[in-house]
N, C-alpha and C positions, 0 to 999 in steps of 0.2 A: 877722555873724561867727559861725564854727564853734563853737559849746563844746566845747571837748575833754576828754576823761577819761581819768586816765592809764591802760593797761594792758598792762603789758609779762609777758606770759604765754608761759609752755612751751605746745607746741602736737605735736601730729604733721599733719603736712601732706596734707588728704585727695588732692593731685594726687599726688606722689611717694612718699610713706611714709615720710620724713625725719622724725626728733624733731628740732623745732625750737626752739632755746634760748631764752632773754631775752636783747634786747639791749642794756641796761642802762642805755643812755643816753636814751632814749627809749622811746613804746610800739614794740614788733614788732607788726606787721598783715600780714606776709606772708612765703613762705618763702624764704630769702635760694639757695636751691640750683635750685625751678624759678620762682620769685617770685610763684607761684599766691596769691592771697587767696581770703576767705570772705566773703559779704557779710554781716555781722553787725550792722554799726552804721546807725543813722541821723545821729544826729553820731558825732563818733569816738569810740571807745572806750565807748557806753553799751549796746553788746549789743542792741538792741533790735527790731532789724530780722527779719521773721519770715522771710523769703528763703531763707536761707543756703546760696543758689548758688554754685557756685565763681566765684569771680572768673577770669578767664583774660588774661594781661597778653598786651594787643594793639600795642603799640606802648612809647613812650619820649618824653620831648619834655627838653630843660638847661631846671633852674630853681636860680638860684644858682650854687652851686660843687657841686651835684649834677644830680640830674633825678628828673622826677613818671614812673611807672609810671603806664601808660594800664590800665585793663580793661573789661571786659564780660563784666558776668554772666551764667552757661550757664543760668540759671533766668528771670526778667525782661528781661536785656538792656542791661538800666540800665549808665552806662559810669560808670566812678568812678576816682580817681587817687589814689597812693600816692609818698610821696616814698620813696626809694630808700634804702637802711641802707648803711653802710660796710662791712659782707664782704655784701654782696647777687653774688652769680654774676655779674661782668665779661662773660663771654664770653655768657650769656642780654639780658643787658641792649643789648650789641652786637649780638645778632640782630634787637631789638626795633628797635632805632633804622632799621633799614630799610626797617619794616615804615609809618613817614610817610611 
């Protein structure tokens, strides 16, 4: 099982240039406008990973009453999944989902 760490951190978003806020309920891991991540962690939230490729969301898959963001990182390659935040971009998240 994952350890998780909490961190819900301001950000600017190195794909779009968006200041990304907290979002308050959980940690933010990615930006809710192009949903671009960083690969930073090795478990969540411990910063630890020396990488720090952009993550680039490849796809979408329903988990629960949301969905996991697919990526793969533009440095490694390595694919990794993000569940999805409540104002995350609808209409990016819909282009993903076609992209299974």
């Amino acid at each position: 099982m994952k350890k998780f760490t909490m961190r819900d951190e301001q950000f600017i978003c190195e794909n779009c240039g968006v200041e990304v806020e907290i979002l308050g309920y959980t940690a933010r891991d990615h930006c809710p406008v192009c949903l671009y991540s960083k690969h930073v962690d090795i478990m969540p939230g411990d910063r630890q990973n020396n990488c720090h490729g952009l993550l680039c969301p490849i796809g979408v898959k329903k988990f629960k009453d949301t969905y996991k963001i697919l990526y793969r990182c533009s440095r490694c390659h390595k694919q990794h999944k993000n569940i999805a935040a409540k104002d995350d971009n609808m209409d990016e998240i819909i282009k993903l989902s076609t992209n299974i």
